[in-house]
Every structure is written in C-alpha cells, then in structure tokens.
ROTOR-882004 format. One record per residue (C-alpha): x, z, y. Coordinates in pm, whole numbers, plus 50000, padded with zeros to 5 digits. Example, Ala and Ser with C-alpha at 12.3 -4.5 7.8 and 13.67 -1.06 7.14 Angstrom:
<pts>
512305078049550 513675071449894 
</pts>
This chain:
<pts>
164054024257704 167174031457538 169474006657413 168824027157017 164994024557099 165253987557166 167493978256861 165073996856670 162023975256788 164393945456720 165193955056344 161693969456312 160183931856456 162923912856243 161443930955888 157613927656038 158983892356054 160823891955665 157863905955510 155153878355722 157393851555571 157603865755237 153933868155219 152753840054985 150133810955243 148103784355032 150063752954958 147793736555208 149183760555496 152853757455415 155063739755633 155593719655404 154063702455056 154233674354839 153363639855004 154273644455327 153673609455501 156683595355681 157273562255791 159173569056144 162023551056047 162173512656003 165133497355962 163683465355958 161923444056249 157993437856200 159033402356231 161923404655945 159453414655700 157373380555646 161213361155665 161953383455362 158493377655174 159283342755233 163053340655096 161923359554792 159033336554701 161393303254758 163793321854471 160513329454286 159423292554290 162633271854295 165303293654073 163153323253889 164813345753624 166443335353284 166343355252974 162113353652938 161423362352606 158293344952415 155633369952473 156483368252869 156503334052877 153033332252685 151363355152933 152823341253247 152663305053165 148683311053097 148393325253422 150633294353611 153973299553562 156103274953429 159633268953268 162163244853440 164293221153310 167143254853304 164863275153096 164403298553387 160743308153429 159323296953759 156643319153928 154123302354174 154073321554505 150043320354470 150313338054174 152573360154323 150113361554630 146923367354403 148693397054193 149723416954508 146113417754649 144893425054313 147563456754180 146493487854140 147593509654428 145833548354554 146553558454202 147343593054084 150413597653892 149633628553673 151473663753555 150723685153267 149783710353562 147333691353779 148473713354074 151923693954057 149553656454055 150853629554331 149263601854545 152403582154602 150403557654834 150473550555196 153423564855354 153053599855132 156343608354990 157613626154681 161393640954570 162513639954232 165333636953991 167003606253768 169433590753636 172173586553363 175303610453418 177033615053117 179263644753264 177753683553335 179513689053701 180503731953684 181843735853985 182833771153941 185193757453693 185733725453927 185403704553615 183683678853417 182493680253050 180013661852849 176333661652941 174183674352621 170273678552533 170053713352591 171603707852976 168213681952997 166003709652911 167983734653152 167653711653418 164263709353396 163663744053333 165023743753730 163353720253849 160403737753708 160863759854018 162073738654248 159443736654513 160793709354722 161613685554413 157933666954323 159203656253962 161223655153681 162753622553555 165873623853316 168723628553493 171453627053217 172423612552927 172663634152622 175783622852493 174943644552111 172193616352047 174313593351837 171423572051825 169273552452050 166403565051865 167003599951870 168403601052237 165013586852365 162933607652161 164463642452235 165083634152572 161543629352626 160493659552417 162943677752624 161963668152975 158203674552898 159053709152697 161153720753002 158433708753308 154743707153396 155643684353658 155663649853605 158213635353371 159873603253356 162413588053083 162923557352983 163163538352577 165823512052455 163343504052153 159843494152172 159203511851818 160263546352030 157993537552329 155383539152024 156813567751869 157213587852198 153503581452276 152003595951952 154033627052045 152353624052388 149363621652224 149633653352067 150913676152330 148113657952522 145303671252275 144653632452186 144753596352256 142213597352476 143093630352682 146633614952745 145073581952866 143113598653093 145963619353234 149423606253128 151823625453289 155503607153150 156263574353326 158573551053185 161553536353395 162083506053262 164983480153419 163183454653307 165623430753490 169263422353452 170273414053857 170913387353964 167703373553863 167623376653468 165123398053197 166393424453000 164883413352700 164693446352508 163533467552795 160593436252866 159063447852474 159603483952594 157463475252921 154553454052695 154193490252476 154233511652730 151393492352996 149293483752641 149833522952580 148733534452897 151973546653058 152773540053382 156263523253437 158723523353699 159733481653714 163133487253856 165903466453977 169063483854071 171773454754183 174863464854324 175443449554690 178473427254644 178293425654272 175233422254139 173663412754484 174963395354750 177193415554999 174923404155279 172503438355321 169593412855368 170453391855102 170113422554868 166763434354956 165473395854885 166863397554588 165693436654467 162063417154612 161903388054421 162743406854096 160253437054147 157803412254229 158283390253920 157993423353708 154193429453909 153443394653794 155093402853444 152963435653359 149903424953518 149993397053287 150153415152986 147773445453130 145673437953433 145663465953654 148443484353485 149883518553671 153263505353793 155833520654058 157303492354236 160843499554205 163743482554389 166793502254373 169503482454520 172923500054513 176003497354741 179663488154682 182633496754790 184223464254841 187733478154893 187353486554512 184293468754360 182633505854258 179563521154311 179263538254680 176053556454639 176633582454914 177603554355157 174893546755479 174303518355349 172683527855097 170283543255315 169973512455475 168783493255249 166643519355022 165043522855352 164393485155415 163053481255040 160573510255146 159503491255418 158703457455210 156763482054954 154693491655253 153913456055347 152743447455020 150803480955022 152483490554695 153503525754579 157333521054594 160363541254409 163103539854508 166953558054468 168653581454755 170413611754771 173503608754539 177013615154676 180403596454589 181413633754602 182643652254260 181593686054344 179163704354594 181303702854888 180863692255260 181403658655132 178213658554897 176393672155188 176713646655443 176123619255173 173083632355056 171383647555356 172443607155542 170563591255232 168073611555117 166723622755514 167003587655628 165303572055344 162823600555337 161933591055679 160753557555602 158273571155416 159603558655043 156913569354799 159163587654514 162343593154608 164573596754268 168043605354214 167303630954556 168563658954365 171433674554180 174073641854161 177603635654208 180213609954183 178133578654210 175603586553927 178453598453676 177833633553704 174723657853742 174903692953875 173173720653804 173783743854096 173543708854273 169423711454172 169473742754366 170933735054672 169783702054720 166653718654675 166783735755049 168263701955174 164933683055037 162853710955233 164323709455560 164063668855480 160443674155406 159773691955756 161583658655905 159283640655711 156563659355868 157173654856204 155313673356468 151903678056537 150443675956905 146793694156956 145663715657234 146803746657041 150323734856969 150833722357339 150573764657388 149733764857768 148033799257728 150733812657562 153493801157765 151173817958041 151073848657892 154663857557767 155583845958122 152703860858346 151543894658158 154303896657865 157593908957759 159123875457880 159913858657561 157883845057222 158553870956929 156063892356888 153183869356981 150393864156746 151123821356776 154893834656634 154103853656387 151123829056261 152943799256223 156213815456044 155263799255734 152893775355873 155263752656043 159113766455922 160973761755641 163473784855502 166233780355272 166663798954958 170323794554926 171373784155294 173093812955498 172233823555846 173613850955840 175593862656202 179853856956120 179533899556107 176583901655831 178633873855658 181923893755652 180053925355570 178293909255263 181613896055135 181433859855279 178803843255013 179513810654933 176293785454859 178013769254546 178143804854393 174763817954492 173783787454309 175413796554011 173763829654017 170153817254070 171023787353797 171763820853549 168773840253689 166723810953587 167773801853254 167923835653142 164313846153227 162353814953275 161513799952944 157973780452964 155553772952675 154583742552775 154523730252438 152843757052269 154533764651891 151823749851674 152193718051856 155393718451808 155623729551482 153783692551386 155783674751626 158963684351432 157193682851088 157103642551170 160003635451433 163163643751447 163463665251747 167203680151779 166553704652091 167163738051843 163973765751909 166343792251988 166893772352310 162823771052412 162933811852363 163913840052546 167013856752400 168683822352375 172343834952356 173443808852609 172263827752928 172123864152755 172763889053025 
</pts>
C-alpha cells in the first residue's frame, strides 16, 4: 500500500469517525448525563464524621443562634426548643435527631421541561449556576462594567444550551433594579423567561416571595399545576454566620415552604472571618446552622422540599478577602458533601469560581481544582460551577461556555469506569492482535462506544500545532465570544408564551423590554 493510499484510509477513517460522533445517541447512551453519582472522593475519615455530628449538636444545644424572630420561636419552642437566658434559641439534639430521620429526601426538583427534572439524592450530582456578581466580565475588551437584567436573561438563554450545566440559578445582580422589589421580581421573570431548566433566585421581601409565586402560578397554568411541579427554588441565607438568623430572609423562607417552593437553606461563612480559620471548625459550624434551618422549615412545613445547603467560603488570610478559587475551598465543599451524605440529605453546595478576573490559565486551574474535586465527592447540586470570576464579583459570559466543556470532562470523572465482561475486551484485544490490523480504530467496540463512553469539547482545541497554525491559531476565549453571539442572535425561546405574558405585565412591573425576548433584538443583530 502506498503511503497516499494509507493517508487516505486515515482521513477517510478520521471523517467515518467525525460523522459517528456527530450522530445524535439517546441521553441514556451518552457518556455522559445529568446525575452522574460520584462519591470517590472523601476528604473526611468515616470516623471524623460522627466527631463532627457531635460538635455541631453541643453548639446546637449549649450556644444556638441569636436573631430568632417571633414566628420561629413559636414553631420551634412548640416542638422543644427553648430560649436561654442570652435570648439565643437552643435546639435539642433529639429534635435535631427526630427531623433528620423524618426530612424529605428522593425528591424531584422540577423544570418547566420535564426532560431537564433532577433526583439530587444519593451520590447523583448536578452543575449549575449562582450567585451575585454585580460586574459583566468581556474579556475581549479585558474589562468590567455593570451587570444588568437583560445580561440575566442572556445568560440563561446560554445556559439554555449548555448540556453539561443541570440548572439555572441567578448568577448576577441586576444593578438597573433600583429596588428590592423590582430586582427580585424581574430577576425571576427573567431567569424563568430565558430557561426550561430549573431556576433558582432568591427574595429580600416576603410580600415578593408572594408576588413572585402568583406569577409562577400563571406561567404554571395554576396554583395547583405549579404545586405539583414547581420548577424555581428559592435560595434563601436564612442565617447570618456565625450562628445568627437573618431575620428578613427567615419570613422569606415561612412564604416560600407555606407556598410550596423548595428552598435552598444556605450558610456561606467565610473561613477565618465568619468561621473559624480551623478547616474543621468551619464545616461544624456550616453543620450546625444548616441543621437548625431543617429544624426551622420543618417546623413551619413538615416535610417541606429543602436543599441542604452549607456553603462555607475560604479566606485569604494574608488579606482577609474572599479566596474562592483556593483548594481549600475544595476541601471543605467536599467535606460538607460528605456530612450531607451521612445525614442522607440532598446537599448544595458552591465550587467552581476562580480568584481570576478573566478566562485565563489562572481561572482554569481554580475552577477545574474546585469544581472536579468537589464533583467527585458526589455533592448533589453543584452551584456557582459555571461562568465566575474574581471571587463572586464578576460573571462571564464566554465563561458559561467554556466552563461548559470543563463540567463535561468533570462529569466523565464523575462517572468513573465501568468493569463488565464486555469492557474488560479480551476478544477484542485478541483479535486486533491475532487476526487484525494491529491496533483499535476501526473496530466495531471503537466506533460503538465514541459517544457512549467519550466526551468531547465544543470549544477545547485538539487540533495538531500544524492544523492550529493553519487555522490561524484559535484562541478558546474568542471562540467563546463567537458561540456567545451565535446564541443570542438566533436562540430566542418562548417559554413564556405572549398571552401569558401580556397578563403578567398588565399586573407586575416587569422591566425586561419585549424587544429583548424576540428575534431581531438589535443587541446581537448580525
């Protein structure tokens, strides 16, 4: 065979190859899907995890939280809690005890699409968004401006087609709201209008958790068709570390369990701030808090949805800031994962931002450290996985994208590998090396599993250093930018379909203009 001949079978196999993994497999074929189950990490010893049960019900019993406000105090006192001589209310470790075996756990946390529904139970584990930034990273531009409403809808519009990120919760603040009213309603309205995956936000105002849920009601097609599917979760940081309520956010959590929402109960200290610097020390304390707020909402609604949420953060004690790209913040997302897991609760928790301002090898290392290790431990929904930079201050949109391939190649991780008597490939290995051409390629095992158990990036380049040069060196952070443009100039969904939203708007205030929900929207014309 000629050396032509040959390279002809070799680019003839390589686009039999492109086309096989082009070809669309059912989700429940590809390498990989929502909820893979991890859990092959563990941080902590089998033997820490009773010692930290234990330090967190002593806090529980002998200093409890400050800042209870009446209507907690009624329902927890009635159940056995009590108020010390401090006013801090004490919570009973039986109670504690009793409410763990009795939560609700295996639940379903729903999407407007039920294709895009989650069982964050077990070890199963989910990527999404979240967050506050209040600066729009362009990297292009290498600068920082303003985060607005319309760049919550865009970013949802991209996670839309994300396939490797699970859900949408709000991952900016919209710095036009002047209000606190209007800045929760639109950015819910926003975040559903722009998604039919799962949406969370979170309310400052119990009056706009009510508010926000008769505009869920609508969209839903009624009270009772959003009760039995509610697909917006409420974050709610119900507690004020170290060991205090956040009195407005506790009415916010009373409306949204009596309406039927599930609700993230998260505590997000800062290790050697808010937390003590010990690494231990801060997972009893993210514990102890996320357990109080199981007691706390399973007071008020027995057998409420809730995400157990620790979200312990890291700092740099050089400086006192925030190091959320640091490894230990893997650490101890990781370790919290693990105590969600002993309590057999579906656990949330935060990894996957970088300290890093743009999209650089610095954001990489950051994110793929946090994100893959805490992955790994099998952390139910994983927020803040996608799209941030510079320690939660600022949210990229070309970020989405390419953190997107990171999550998948994460997600394969996750995965692990499967042993069977197929897999083990004993006949094959006989066959390419008894009767065949001496390597794997063209085989039918190959050319089967392309999809089945590989994941490719959309962005990534593996291109050889020649193809590179010959395409004209493509960068990832510009690719990015193109897809980002592709996307918000074509894909514009009607998930709120107009007459909905025409009596949505007749009776709230909703700020996100039309124009932007259409094609044509001058923003991304072409």
């Amino acid at each position: 065979m000629s050396v032509a001949e040959d390279l002809s079978k070799r680019r003839g196999g390589r686009e039999a190859r492109k086309a096989l993994r082009a070809r669309a497999v059912p989700m429940s074929e590809a390498a990989v899907r929502p909820g893979m189950t991890g859990g092959q990490y563990k941080p902590l010893k089998d033997a820490d995890l009773p010692k930290i049960h234990d330090a967190a019900m002593k806090l529980l019993e002998t200093v409890g939280l400050g800042n209870a406000i009446p209507s907690c105090i009624e329902a927890m006192t009635a159940h056995g809690c009590w108020v010390n001589a401090r006013g801090r209310l004490c919570i009973p470790r039986s109670l504690v005890e009793d409410t763990v075996a009795k939560a609700r756990r295996h639940f379903i946390l729903h999407a407007r699409d039920p294709q895009h529904d989650m069982e964050p139970s077990g070890n199963r584990v989910y990527f999404g968004t979240a967050g506050a930034a209040v600066h729009i990273v362009e990297p292009e531009k290498q600068e920082y401006r303003e985060s607005l409403l319309v760049d919550l809808y865009d970013a949802g519009r991209i996670v839309d087609v994300c396939d490797h990120i699970h859900f949408y919760q709000r991952p900016v603040t919209a710095r036009d709201m002047i209000t606190g009213h209007d800045l929760d309603i639109n950015t819910m309205y926003a975040c559903v209008a722009a998604t039919r995956k799962h949406v969370g936000t979170s309310m400052v105002d119990p009056a706009h958790v009510a508010e926000c849920l008769e505009i869920l009601h609508l969209v839903a097609g009624g009270e009772d068709k959003w009760r039995e599917r509610p697909f917006v979760s409420q974050s709610n940081c119900f507690v004020v570390p170290p060991l205090k309520f956040a009195e407005d956010a506790c009415r916010c959590l009373e409306v949204a369990a009596r309406g039927g929402m599930p609700v993230l109960l998260l505590s997000a200290a800062q290790a050697g701030a808010t937390s003590p610097a010990a690494l231990a020390g801060t997972v009893v304390q993210a514990v102890a808090e996320c357990l109080a707020g199981l007691v706390y909402i399973n007071c008020v609604v027995p057998g409420a949805v809730a995400i157990w949420g620790p979200w312990p953060f890291v700092s740099d004690l050089r400086t006192g800031a925030m190091s959320g790209g640091s490894g230990e913040q893997a650490l101890i997302t990781s370790a919290c994962a693990q105590m969600g897991h002993f309590y057999d609760l579906t656990v949330g928790s935060a990894a996957g931002m970088c300290d890093s301002k743009l999209p650089d090898m610095q954001a990489g290392y950051e994110k793929g450290v946090t994100a893959g290790i805490s992955a790994m431990t099998g952390v139910n929904m994983l927020y803040e996985s996608a799209g941030m930079h510079a320690s939660l201050l600022g949210f990229c949109l070309e970020s989405l994208l390419i953190d997107n391939d990171m999550l998948g190649s994460i997600n394969r991780n996750v995965r692990g590998i499967e042993v069977t008597e197929d897999s083990l490939s004993i006949e094959v290995i006989s066959q390419v090396c008894l009767e065949g051409p001496g390597h794997y390629l063209g085989s039918d095992q190959t050319l089967n599993l392309m999809q089945k158990d590989y994941v490719y990036p959309s962005l990534g380049n593996r291109m050889s250093p020649k193809e590179w040069l010959e395409a004209g060196k493509p960068d990832i952070v510009k690719r990015a930018a193109a897809r980002k443009r592709e996307i918000l100039s074509t894909h514009y969904p009607d998930y709120i379909p107009r007459h909905i939203d025409e009596l949505i708007r007749a009776k709230h205030d909703i700020r996100l203009p039309r124009e932007a929900m259409e094609a044509g929207d001058p923003r991304w014309a072409r």
